[in-house]
C-alpha positions as CSV (number, residue, x, y, z in Angstrom):
1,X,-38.2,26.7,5.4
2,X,-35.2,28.2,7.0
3,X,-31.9,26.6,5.7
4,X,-28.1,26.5,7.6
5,X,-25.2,27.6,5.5
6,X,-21.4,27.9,6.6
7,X,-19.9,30.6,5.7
8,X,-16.1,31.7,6.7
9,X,-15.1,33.7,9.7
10,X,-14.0,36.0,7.0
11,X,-17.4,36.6,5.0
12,X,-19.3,36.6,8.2
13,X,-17.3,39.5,9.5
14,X,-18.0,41.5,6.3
15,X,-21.3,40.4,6.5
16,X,-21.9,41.7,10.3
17,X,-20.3,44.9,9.9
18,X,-21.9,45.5,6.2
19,X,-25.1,45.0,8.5
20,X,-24.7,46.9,10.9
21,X,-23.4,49.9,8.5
22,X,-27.1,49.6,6.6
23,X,-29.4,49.1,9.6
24,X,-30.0,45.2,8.5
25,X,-29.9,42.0,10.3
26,X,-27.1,39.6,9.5
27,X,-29.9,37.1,7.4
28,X,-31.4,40.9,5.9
29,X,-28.1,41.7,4.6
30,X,-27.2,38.0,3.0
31,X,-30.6,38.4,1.5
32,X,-29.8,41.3,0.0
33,X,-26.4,40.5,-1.5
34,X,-28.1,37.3,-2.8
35,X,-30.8,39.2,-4.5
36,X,-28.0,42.0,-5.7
37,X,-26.2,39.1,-7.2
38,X,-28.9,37.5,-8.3
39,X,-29.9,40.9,-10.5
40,X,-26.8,41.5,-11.7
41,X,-25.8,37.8,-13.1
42,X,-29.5,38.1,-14.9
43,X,-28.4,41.9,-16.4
44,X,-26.9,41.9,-19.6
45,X,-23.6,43.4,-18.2
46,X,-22.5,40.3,-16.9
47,X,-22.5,36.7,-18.1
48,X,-21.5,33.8,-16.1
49,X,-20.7,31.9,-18.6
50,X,-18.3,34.1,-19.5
51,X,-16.5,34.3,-16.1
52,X,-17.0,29.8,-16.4
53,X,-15.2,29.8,-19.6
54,X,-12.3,32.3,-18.1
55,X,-11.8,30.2,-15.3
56,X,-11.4,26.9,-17.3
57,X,-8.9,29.0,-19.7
58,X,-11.2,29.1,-22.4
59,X,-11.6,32.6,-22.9
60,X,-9.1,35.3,-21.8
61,X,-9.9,37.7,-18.7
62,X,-9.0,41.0,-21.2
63,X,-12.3,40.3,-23.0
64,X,-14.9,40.3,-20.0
65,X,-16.4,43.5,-18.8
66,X,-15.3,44.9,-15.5
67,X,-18.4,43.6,-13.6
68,X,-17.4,39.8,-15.3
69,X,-13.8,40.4,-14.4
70,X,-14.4,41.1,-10.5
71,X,-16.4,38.4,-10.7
72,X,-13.7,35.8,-12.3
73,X,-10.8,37.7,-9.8
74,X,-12.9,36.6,-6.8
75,X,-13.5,32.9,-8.5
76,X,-10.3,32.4,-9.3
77,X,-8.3,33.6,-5.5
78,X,-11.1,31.2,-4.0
79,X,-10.1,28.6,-6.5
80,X,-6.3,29.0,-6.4
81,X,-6.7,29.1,-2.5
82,X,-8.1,25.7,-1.7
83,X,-5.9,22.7,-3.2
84,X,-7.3,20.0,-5.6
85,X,-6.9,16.3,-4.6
86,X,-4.3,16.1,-6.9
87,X,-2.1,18.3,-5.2
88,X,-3.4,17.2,-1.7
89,X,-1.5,13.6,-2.5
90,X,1.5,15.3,-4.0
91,X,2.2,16.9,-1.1
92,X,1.3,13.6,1.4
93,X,3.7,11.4,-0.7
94,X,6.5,14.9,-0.1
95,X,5.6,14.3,3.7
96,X,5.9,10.4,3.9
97,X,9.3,10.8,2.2
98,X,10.5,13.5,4.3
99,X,11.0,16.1,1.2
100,X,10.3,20.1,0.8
101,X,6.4,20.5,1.3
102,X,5.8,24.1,1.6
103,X,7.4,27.8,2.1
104,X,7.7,29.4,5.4
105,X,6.5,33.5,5.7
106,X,10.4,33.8,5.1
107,X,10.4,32.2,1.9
108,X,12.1,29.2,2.6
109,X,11.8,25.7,2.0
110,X,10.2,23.6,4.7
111,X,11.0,19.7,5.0
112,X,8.5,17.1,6.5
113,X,9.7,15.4,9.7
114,X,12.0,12.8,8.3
115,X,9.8,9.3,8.5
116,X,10.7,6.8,11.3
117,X,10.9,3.3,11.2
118,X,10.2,0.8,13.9
């Protein structure tokens, strides 16, 4: 049974043009990563757990193989680039209080709207 998945803009435009590049359709070419990732998480090169315990600080990244070490570098940008809840409410009590929330492409500090009051 055929499944939908979202993928980013991002990793669908590497996808399309990694497709058209090897003659594949867009679902020939996922398939084929998936099974490419698939074989190489199973090989004895790479060990997931490895790249888990890296990510959660319990091993350090200068003792996983450089197959394990792409594989934590991607992890971890993906990681670091979405925020956790935690920081998600840091930054909404910031805004309610009209304080610093962020830096511009400048480098500098950028204040919420000061809050109104009726």
């Amino acid at each position: 049974m055929a499944q939908s998945v979202k993928l980013s803009d991002e990793t669908m435009a590497l996808i399309r043009r990694e497709a058209e590049l090897q003659s594949r359709s867009v679902a020939g070419q996922i398939t084929h990563w998936v099974k490419l990732g698939r074989a190489i998480e199973q090989s004895g090169a790479y060990d997931n757990a490895r790249i888990v315990a890296a990510l959660e600080g319990r091993l350090d990244t200068i003792e996983l193989s450089q197959e394990e070490e792409a594989a934590w570098l991607d992890a971890f940008t993906e990681t670091m680039g979405q925020p956790s809840e935690s920081e998600k409410a840091f930054f909404a009590k910031r805004r309610s209080l009209g304080r610093g929330v962020g830096l511009d492409a400048g480098g500098n500090l950028v204040h919420a709207a000061a809050p109104t009051t009726p």
